[in-house]
C-alpha positions as a Markdown table, in Angstrom:
| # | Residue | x | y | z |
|---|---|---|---|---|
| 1 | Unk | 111.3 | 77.1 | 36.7 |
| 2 | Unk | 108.8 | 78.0 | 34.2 |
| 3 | Unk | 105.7 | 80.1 | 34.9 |
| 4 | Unk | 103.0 | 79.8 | 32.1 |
| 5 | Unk | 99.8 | 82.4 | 31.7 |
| 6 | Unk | 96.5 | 81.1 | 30.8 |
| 7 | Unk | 93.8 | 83.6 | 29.8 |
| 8 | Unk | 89.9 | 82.6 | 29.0 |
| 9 | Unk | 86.0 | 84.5 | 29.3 |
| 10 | Unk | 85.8 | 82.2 | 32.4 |
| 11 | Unk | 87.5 | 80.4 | 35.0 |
| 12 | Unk | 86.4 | 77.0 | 34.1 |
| 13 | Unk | 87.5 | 77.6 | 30.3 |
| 14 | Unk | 91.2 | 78.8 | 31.8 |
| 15 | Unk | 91.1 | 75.6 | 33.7 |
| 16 | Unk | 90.6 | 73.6 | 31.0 |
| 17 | Unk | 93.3 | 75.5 | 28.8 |
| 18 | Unk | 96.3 | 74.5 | 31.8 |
| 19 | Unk | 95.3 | 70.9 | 32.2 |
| 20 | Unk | 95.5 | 70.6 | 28.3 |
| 21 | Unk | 98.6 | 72.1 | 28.4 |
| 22 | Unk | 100.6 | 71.2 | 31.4 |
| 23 | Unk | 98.3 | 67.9 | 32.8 |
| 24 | Unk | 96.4 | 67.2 | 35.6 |
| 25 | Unk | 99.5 | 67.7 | 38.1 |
| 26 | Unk | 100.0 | 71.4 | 37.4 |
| 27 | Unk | 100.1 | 73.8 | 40.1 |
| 28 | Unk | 97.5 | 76.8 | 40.1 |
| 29 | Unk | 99.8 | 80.0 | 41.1 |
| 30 | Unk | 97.1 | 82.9 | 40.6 |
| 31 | Unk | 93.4 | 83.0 | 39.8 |
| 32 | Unk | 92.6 | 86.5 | 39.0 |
| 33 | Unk | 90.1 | 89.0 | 36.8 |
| 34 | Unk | 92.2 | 91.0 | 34.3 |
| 35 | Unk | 90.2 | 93.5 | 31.7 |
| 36 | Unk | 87.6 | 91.5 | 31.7 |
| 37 | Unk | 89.0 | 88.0 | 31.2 |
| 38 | Unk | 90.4 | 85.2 | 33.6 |
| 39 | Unk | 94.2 | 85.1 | 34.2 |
| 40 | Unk | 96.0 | 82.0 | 35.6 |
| 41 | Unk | 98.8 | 81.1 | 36.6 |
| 42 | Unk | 100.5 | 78.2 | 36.4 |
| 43 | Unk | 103.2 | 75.4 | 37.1 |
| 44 | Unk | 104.4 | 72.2 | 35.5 |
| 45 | Unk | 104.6 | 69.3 | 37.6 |
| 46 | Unk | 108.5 | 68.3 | 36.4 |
| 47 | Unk | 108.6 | 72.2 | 37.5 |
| 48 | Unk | 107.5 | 72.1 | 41.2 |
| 49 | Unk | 110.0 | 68.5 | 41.2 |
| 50 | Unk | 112.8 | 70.3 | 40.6 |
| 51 | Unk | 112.2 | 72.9 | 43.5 |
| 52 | Unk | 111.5 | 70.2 | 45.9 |
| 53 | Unk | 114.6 | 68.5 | 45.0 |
| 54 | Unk | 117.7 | 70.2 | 46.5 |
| 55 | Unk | 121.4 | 70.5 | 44.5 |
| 56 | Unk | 123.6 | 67.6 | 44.5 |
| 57 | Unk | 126.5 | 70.0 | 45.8 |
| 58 | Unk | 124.2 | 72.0 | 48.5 |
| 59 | Unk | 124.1 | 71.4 | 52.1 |
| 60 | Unk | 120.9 | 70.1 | 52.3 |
| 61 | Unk | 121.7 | 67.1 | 49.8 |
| 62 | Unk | 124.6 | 66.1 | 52.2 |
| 63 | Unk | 123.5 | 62.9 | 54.7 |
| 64 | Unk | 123.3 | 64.0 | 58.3 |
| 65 | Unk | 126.2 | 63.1 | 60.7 |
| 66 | Unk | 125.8 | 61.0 | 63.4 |
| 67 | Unk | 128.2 | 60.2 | 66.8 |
| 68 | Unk | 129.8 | 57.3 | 66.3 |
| 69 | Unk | 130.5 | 55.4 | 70.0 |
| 70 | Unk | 132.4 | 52.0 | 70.4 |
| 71 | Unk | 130.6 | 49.7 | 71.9 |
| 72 | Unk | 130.7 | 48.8 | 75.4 |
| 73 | Unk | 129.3 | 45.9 | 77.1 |
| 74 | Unk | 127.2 | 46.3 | 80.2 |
| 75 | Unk | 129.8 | 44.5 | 82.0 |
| 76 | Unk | 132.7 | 47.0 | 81.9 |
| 77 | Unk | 130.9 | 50.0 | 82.0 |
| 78 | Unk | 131.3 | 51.8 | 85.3 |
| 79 | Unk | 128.2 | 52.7 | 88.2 |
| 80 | Unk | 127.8 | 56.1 | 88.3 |
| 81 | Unk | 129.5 | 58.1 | 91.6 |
| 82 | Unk | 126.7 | 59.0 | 94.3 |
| 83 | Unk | 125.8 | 62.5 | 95.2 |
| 84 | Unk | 127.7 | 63.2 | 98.1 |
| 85 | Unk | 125.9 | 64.8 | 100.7 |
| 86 | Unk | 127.2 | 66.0 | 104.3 |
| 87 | Unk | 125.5 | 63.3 | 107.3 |
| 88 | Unk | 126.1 | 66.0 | 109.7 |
| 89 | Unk | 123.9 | 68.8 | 108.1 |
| 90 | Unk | 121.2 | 66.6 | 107.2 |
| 91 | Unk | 121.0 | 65.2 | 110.6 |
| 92 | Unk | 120.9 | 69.3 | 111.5 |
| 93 | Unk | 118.3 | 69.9 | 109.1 |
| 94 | Unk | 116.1 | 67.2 | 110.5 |
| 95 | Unk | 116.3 | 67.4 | 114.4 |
| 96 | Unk | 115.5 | 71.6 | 113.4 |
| 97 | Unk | 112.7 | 70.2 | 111.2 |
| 98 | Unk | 111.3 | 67.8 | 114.3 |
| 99 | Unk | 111.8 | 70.6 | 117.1 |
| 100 | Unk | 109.9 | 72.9 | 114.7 |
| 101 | Unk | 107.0 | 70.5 | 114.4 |
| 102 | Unk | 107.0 | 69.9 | 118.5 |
| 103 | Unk | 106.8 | 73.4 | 118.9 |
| 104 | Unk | 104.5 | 74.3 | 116.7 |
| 105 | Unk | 102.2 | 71.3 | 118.5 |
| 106 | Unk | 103.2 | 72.5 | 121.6 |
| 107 | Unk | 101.7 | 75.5 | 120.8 |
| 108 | Unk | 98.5 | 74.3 | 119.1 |
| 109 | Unk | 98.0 | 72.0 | 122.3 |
| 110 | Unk | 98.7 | 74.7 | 124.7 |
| 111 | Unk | 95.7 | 77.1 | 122.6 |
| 112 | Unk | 93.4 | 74.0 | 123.0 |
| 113 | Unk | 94.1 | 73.5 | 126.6 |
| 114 | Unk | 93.2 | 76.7 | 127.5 |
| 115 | Unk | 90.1 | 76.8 | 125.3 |
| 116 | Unk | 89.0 | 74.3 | 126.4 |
| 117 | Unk | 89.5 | 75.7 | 130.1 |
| 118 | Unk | 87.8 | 78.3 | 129.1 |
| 119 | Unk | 85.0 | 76.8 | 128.0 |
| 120 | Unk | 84.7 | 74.8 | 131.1 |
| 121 | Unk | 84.8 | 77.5 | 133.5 |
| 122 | Unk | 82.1 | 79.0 | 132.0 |
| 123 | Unk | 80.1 | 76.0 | 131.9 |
| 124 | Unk | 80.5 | 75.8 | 135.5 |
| 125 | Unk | 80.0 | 79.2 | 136.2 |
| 126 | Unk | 76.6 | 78.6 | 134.2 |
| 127 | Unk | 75.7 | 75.8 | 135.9 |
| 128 | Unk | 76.5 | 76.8 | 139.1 |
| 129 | Unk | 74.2 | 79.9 | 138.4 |
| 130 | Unk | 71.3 | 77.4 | 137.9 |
| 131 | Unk | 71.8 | 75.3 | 140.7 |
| 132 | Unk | 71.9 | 78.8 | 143.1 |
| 133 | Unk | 68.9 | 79.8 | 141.5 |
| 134 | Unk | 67.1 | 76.6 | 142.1 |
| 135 | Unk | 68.8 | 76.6 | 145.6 |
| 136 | Unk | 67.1 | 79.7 | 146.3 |
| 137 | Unk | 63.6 | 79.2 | 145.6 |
| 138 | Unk | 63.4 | 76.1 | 147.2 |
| 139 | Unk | 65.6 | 76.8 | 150.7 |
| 140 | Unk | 65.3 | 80.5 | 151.0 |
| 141 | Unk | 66.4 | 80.1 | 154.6 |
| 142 | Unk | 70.4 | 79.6 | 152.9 |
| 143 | Unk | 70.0 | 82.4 | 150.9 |
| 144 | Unk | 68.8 | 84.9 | 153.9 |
| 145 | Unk | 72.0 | 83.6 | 155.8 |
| 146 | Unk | 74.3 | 84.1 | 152.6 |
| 147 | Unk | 73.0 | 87.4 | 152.5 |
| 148 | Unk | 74.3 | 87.8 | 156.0 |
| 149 | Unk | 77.0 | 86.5 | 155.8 |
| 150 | Unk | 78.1 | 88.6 | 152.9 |
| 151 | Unk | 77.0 | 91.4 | 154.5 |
| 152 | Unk | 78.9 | 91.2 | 157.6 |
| 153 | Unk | 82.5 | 91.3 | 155.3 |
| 154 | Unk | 82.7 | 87.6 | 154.7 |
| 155 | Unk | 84.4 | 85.9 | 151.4 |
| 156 | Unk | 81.6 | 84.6 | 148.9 |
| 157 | Unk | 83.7 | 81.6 | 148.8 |
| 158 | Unk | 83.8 | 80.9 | 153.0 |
| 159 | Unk | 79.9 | 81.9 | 152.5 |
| 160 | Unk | 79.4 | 79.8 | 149.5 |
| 161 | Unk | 81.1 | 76.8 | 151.6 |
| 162 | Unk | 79.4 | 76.7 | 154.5 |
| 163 | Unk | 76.1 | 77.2 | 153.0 |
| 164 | Unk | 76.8 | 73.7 | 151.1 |
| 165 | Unk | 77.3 | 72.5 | 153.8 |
| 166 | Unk | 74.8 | 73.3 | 155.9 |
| 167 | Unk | 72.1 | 70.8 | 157.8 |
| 168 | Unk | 68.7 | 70.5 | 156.0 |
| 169 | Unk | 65.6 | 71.4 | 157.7 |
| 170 | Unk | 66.5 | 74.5 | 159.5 |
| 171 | Unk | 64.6 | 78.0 | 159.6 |
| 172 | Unk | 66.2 | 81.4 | 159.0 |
| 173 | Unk | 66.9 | 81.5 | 162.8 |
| 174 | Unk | 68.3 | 78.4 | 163.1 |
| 175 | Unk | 70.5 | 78.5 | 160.1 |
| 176 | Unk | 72.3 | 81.6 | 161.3 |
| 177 | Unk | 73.1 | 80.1 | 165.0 |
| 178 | Unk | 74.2 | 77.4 | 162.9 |
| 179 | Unk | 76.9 | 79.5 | 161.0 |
| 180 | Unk | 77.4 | 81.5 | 163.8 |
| 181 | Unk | 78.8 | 78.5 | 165.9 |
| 182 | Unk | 80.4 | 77.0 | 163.1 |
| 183 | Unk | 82.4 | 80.3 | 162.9 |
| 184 | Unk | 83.2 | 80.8 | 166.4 |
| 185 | Unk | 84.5 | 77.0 | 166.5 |
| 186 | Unk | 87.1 | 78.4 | 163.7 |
| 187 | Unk | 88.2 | 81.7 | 165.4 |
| 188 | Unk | 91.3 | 80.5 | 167.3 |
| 189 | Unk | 91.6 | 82.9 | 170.4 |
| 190 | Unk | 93.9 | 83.0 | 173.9 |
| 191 | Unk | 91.7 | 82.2 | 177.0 |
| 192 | Unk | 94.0 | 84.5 | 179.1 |
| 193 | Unk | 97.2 | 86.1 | 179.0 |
| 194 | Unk | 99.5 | 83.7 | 180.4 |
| 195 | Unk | 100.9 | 83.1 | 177.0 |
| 196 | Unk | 102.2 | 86.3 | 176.7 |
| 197 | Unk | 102.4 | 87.6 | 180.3 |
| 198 | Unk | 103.6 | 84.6 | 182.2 |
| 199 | Unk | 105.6 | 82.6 | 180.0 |
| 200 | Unk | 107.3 | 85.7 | 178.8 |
| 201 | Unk | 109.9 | 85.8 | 175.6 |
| 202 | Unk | 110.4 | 87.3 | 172.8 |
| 203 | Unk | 107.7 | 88.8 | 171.1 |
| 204 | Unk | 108.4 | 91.1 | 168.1 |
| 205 | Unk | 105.3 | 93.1 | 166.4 |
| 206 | Unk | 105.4 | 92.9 | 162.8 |
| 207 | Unk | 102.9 | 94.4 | 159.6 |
| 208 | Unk | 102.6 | 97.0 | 157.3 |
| 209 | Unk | 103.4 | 100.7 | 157.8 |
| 210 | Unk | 100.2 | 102.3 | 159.9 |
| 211 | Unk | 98.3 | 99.0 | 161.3 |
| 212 | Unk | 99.9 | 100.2 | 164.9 |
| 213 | Unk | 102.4 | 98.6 | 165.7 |
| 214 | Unk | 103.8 | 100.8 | 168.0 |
| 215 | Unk | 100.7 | 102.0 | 169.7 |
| 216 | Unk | 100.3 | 97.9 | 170.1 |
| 217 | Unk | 103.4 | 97.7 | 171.5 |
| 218 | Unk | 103.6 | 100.0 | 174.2 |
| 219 | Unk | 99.5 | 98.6 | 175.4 |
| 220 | Unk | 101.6 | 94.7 | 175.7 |
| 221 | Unk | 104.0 | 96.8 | 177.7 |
| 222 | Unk | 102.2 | 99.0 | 179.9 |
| 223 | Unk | 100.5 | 95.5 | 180.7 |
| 224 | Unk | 103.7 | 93.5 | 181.2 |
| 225 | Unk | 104.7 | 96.5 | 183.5 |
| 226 | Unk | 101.5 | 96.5 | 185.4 |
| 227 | Unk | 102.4 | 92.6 | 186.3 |
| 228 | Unk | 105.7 | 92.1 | 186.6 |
| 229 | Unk | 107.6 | 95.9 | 186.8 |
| 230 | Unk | 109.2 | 97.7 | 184.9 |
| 231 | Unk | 112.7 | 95.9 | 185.9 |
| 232 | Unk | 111.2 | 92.6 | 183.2 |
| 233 | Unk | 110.7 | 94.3 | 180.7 |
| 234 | Unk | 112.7 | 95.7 | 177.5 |
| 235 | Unk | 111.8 | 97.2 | 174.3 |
| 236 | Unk | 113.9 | 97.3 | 171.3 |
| 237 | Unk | 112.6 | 99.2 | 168.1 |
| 238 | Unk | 114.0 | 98.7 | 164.3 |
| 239 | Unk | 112.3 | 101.5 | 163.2 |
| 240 | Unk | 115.0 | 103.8 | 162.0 |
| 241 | Unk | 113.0 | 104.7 | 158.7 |
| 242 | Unk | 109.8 | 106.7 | 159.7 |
| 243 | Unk | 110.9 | 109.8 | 161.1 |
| 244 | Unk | 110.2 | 110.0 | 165.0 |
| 245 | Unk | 109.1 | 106.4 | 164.9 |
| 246 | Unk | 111.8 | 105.8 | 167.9 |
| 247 | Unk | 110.9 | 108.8 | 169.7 |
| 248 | Unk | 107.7 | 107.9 | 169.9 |
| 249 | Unk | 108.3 | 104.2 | 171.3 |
| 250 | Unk | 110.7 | 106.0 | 173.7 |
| 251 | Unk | 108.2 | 108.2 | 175.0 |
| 252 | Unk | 105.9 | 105.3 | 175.8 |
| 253 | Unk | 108.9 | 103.7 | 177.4 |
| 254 | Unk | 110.1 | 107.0 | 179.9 |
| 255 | Unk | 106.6 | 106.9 | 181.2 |
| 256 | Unk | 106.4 | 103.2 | 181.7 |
| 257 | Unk | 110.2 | 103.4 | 183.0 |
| 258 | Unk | 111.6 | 101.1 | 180.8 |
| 259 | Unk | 114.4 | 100.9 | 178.8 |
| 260 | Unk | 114.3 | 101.6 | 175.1 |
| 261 | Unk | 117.1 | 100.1 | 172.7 |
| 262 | Unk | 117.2 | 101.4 | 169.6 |
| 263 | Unk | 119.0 | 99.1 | 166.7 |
| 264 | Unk | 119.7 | 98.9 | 162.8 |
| 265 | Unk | 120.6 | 95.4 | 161.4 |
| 266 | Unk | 120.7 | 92.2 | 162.4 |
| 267 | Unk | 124.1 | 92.2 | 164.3 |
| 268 | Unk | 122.9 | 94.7 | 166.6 |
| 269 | Unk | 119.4 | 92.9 | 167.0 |
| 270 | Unk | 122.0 | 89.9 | 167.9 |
| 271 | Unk | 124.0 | 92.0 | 170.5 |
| 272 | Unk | 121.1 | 93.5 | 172.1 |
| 273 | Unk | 119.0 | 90.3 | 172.6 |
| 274 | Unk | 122.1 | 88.6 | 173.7 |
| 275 | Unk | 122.5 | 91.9 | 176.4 |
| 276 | Unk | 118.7 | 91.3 | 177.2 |
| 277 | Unk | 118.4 | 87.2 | 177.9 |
| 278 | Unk | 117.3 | 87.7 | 181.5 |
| 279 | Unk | 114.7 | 90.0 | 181.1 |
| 280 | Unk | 111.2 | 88.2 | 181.4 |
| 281 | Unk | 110.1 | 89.9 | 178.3 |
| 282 | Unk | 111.1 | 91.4 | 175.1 |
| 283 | Unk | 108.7 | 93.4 | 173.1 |
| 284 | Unk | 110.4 | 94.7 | 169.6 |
| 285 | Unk | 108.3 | 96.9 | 167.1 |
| 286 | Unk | 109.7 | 96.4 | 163.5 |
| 287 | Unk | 109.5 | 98.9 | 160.7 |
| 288 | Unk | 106.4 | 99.0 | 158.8 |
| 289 | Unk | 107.1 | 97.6 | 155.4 |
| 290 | Unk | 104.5 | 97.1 | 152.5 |
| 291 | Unk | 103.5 | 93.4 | 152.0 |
| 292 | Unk | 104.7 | 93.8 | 148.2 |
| 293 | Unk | 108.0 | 95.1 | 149.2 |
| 294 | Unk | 111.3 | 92.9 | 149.0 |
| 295 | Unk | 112.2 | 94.1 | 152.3 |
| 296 | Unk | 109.5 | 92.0 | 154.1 |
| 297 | Unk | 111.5 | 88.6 | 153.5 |
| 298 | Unk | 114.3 | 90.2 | 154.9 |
| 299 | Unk | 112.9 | 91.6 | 158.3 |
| 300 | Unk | 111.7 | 88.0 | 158.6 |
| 301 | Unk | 115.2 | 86.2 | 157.7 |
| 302 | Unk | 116.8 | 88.8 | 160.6 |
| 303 | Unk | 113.9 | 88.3 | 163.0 |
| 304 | Unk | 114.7 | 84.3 | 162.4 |
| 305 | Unk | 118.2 | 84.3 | 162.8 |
| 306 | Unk | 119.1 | 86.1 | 165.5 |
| 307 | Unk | 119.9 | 83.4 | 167.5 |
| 308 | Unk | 116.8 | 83.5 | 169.9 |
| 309 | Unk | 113.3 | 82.0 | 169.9 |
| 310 | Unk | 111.2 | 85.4 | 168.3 |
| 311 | Unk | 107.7 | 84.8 | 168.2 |
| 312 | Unk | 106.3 | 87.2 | 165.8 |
| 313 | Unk | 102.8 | 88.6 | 166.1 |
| 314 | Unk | 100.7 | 90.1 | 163.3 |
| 315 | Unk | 99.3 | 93.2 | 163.1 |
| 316 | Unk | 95.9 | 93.0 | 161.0 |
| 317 | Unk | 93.9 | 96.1 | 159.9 |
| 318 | Unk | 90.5 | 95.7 | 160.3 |
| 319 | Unk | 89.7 | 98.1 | 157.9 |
| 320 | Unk | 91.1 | 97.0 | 155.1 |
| 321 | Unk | 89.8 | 94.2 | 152.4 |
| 322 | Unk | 90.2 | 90.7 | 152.5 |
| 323 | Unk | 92.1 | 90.7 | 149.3 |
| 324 | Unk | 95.0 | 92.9 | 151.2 |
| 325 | Unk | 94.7 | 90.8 | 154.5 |
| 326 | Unk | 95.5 | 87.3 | 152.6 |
| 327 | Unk | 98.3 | 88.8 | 150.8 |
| 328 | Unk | 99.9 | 90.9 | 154.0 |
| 329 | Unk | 99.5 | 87.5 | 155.8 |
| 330 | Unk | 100.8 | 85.8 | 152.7 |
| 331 | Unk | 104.0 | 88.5 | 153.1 |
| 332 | Unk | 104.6 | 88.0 | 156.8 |
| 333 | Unk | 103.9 | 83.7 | 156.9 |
| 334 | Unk | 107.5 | 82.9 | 156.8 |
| 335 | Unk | 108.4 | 79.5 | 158.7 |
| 336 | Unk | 105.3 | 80.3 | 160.9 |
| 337 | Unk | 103.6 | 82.9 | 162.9 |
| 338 | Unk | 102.6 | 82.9 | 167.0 |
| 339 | Unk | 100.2 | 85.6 | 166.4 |
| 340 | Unk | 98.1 | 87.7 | 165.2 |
| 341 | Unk | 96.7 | 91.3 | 167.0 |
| 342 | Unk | 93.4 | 92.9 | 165.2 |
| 343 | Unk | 93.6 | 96.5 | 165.1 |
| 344 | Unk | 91.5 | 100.0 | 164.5 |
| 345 | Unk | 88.5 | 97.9 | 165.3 |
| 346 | Unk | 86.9 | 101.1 | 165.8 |
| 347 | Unk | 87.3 | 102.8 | 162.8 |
| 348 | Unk | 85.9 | 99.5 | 160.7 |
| 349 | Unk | 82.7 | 99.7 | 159.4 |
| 350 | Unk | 82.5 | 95.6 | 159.3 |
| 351 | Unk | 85.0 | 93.0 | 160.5 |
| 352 | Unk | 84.0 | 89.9 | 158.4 |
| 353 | Unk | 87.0 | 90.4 | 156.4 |
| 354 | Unk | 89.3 | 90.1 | 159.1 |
| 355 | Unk | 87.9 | 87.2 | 160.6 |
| 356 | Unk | 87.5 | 85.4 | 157.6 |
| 357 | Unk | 91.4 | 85.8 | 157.1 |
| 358 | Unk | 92.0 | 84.6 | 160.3 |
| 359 | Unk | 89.7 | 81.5 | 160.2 |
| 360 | Unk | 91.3 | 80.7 | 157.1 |
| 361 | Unk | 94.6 | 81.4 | 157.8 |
| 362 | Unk | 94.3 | 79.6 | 160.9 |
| 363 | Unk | 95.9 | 82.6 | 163.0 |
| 364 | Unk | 95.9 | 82.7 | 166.6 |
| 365 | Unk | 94.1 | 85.3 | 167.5 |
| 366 | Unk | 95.6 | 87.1 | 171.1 |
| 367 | Unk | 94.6 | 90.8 | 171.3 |
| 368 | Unk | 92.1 | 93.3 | 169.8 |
| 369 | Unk | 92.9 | 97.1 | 169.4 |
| 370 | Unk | 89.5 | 99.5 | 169.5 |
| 371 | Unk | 91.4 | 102.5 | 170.2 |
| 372 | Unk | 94.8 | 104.9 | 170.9 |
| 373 | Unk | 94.9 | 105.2 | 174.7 |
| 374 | Unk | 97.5 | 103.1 | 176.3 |
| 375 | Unk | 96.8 | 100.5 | 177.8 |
| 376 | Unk | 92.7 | 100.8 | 178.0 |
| 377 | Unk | 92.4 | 100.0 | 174.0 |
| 378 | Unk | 93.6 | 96.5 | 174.1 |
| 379 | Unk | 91.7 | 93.4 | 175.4 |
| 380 | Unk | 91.7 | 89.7 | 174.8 |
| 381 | Unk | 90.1 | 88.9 | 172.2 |
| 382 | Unk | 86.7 | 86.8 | 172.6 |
| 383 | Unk | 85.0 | 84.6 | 170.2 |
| 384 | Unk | 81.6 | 85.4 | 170.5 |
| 385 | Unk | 81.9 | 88.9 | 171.1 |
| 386 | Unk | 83.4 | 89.2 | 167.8 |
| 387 | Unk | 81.0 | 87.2 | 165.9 |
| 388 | Unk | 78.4 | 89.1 | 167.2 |
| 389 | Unk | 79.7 | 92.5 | 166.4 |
| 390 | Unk | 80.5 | 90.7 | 162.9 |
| 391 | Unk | 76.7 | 90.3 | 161.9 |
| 392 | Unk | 75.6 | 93.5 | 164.4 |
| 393 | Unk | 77.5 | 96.0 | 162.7 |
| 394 | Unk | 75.0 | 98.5 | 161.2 |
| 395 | Unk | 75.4 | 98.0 | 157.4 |
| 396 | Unk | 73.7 | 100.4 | 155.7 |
| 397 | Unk | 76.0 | 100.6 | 152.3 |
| 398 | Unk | 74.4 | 99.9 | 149.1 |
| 399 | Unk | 77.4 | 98.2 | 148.1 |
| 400 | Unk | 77.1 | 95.5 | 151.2 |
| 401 | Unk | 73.7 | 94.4 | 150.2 |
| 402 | Unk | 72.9 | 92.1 | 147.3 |
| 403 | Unk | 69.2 | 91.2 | 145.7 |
| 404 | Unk | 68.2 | 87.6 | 145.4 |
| 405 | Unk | 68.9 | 88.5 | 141.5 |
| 406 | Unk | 72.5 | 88.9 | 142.2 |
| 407 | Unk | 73.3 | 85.9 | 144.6 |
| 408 | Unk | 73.4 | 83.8 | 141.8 |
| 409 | Unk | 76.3 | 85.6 | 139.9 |
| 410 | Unk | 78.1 | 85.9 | 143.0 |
| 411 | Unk | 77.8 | 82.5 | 144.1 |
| 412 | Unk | 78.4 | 81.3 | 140.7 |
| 413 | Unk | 82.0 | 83.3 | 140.1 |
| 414 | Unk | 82.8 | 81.0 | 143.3 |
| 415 | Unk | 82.6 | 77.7 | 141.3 |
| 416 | Unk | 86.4 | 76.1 | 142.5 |
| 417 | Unk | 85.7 | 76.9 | 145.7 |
| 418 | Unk | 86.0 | 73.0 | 146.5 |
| 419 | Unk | 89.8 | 73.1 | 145.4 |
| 420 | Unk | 90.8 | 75.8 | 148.4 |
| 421 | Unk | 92.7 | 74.2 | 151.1 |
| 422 | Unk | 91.8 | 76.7 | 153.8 |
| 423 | Unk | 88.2 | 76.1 | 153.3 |
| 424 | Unk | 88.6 | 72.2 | 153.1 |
| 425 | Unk | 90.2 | 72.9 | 156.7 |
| 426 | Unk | 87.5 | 74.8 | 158.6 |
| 427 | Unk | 85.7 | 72.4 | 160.9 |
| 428 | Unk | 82.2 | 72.0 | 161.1 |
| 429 | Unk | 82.0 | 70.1 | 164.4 |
């Protein structure tokens, strides 16, 4: 390789001096200012040829290599294997895959029903709001008895149903006879004794702890004993749990001069009603158990399998809510009750709630308790008497009363009324 330096006064002069000496295809190197002249640079064409061109004996002038294959038709050559895969797995893989989707849909679905519930309950409860409103202003006779009637203790639903239902083109006067008869018509009651008295059996008293049972108990007695003697009559107790709770029914008995028989399980209830099968009547007074306790369903299983016809009577507290009521008489239902007895009717304030559990529950209604002495406090119970002291109890709680402004609300949060079975059963007449 030959490098050749070209110097001129300018660059166009050097120029000239390297195509005159090495032709147009020389290669410009450097272009530089040295002292005053131009400097250049240059290559020879046959020069830059030579680079380009690699040695004979190098690597580079070698010819590449290439894989040489014998040929093979299309007819002998062999299909390539599958990927082998295991069935099983796969079909693991999918049915997870498919209950992972239903699931996951199941879920969705169940999210959108009860949105959409949601959303339709309080559409209804919106609506219904309206309609009460409108209801009001143009038949303020219903309100005035709804009023009343919630007043007096009863549900908003029982209210809110027979308001519905109520004949047009009554007054405020008329539209509470109205209620009042359609009421009594649903308050089942004993028109005398005889069910209890003269037919005799066995009768055992059964509730929570305090509604008086035993206090009941010994009033049926000191009755029994006023009609048929002493000699008829026998009284067993199960109440081994409260302290005294015996004692106290075996006081009763020493003055009524009847014998007391105290027992602990269902074998000895066995023995001792089998011992006591000619005796006119049995009264037994149960241990009071909570409705929420476990122990309920098993005071009813022994009372139903002792081997004798028990008819079980209720003992109901008028003082206490309707919400409690429904769920002691949900407790206490088993295959059926005879009875029901409505107690401390002194000490309540209002009785709606209890009557509205009754009517509802459709319990027969034998006796009402208004006190502790033994036996004045207990007397048949009697329709209209009740009703009336329903709605002539002085109510002078703010709690009881509601404003035309709130009726609405009330009535409204009372919107599946319709779908209760115990209201689709009270009779109108």
């Amino acid at each position: 390789m030959n490098v050749q330096k070209f110097t001129a006064a300018t660059s166009r002069e050097a120029l000239r001096k390297v195509r005159d000496a090495l032709g147009p295809d020389a290669v410009i190197l450097s272009n530089r200012p040295v002292d005053g002249v131009v400097e250049i640079l240059a290559l020879g064409g046959e020069d830059i040829a030579s680079i380009a061109a690699p040695d004979a004996l190098s690597e580079m002038a070698q010819p590449r290599p290439s894989l040489q294959l014998p040929p093979e038709s299309y007819a002998n050559r062999s299909p390539a294997a599958p990927a082998a895969f295991d069935k099983a797995q796969m079909s693991a893989l999918m049915a997870a895959a498919i209950a992972q989707a239903k699931e996951s849909a199941a879920s969705e679905m169940s999210g959108m029903m009860s949105e959409i519930r949601a959303m339709r309950g309080l559409m209804e409860t919106q609506l219904a709001e309206l309609s009460w409103g409108t209801t009001q202003q143009r038949e303020p006779h219903k309100a005035a008895a709804l009023r009343e009637m919630l007043a007096a203790g009863f549900s908003a639903s029982l209210a809110r149903y027979l308001i519905e239902k109520m004949p047009a083109g009554k007054d405020a006067a008329e539209s509470m006879l109205w209620v009042k008869t359609v009421l009594g018509r649903n308050l089942c009651t004993i028109s005398n004794e005889d069910a209890i008295l003269e037919k005799g059996g066995v009768f055992a008293l059964v509730g929570p702890t305090g509604v008086g049972k035993t206090t009941s108990t010994a009033k049926l007695a000191a009755r029994c004993v006023m009609r048929h003697g002493p000699d008829k009559l026998a009284l067993i107790t199960t109440d081994a749990y409260r302290i005294g709770g015996h004692e106290q029914l075996r006081i009763y008995g020493k003055i009524l001069g009847v014998m007391v028989h105290s027992v602990k399980d269902e074998a000895d209830l066995r023995i001792a009603l089998k011992e006591l099968r000619n005796k006119h009547t049995v009264l037994i007074d149960t241990v009071g158990v909570s409705q929420r306790d476990q122990m309920v369903t098993e005071q009813v299983a022994m009372l139903s399998e002792t081997g004798a016809d028990v008819k079980r009577l209720l003992c109901l507290n008028a003082t206490s809510t309707n919400e409690t009521l429904n769920e002691v008489v949900r407790a206490y239902q088993g295959s059926g009750l005879a009875g029901c007895i409505m107690t401390k009717l002194d000490e309540a304030a209002s009785i709606g709630g209890v009557l509205d559990v009754v009517i509802r529950q459709k319990l027969r209604l034998f006796y009402v308790s208004n006190g502790q002495r033994v036996p004045e406090d207990l007397h048949l119970a009697e329709r209209d008497m009740l009703i009336e002291r329903a709605f002539g109890l002085k109510r002078s709680a703010a709690a009881s009363q509601y404003s035309d402004a709130e009726l609405p609300m009330l009535m409204a949060n009372t919107s599946n009324a319709h779908n209760d079975r115990s209201l689709r059963e009270v009779s109108l007449g």
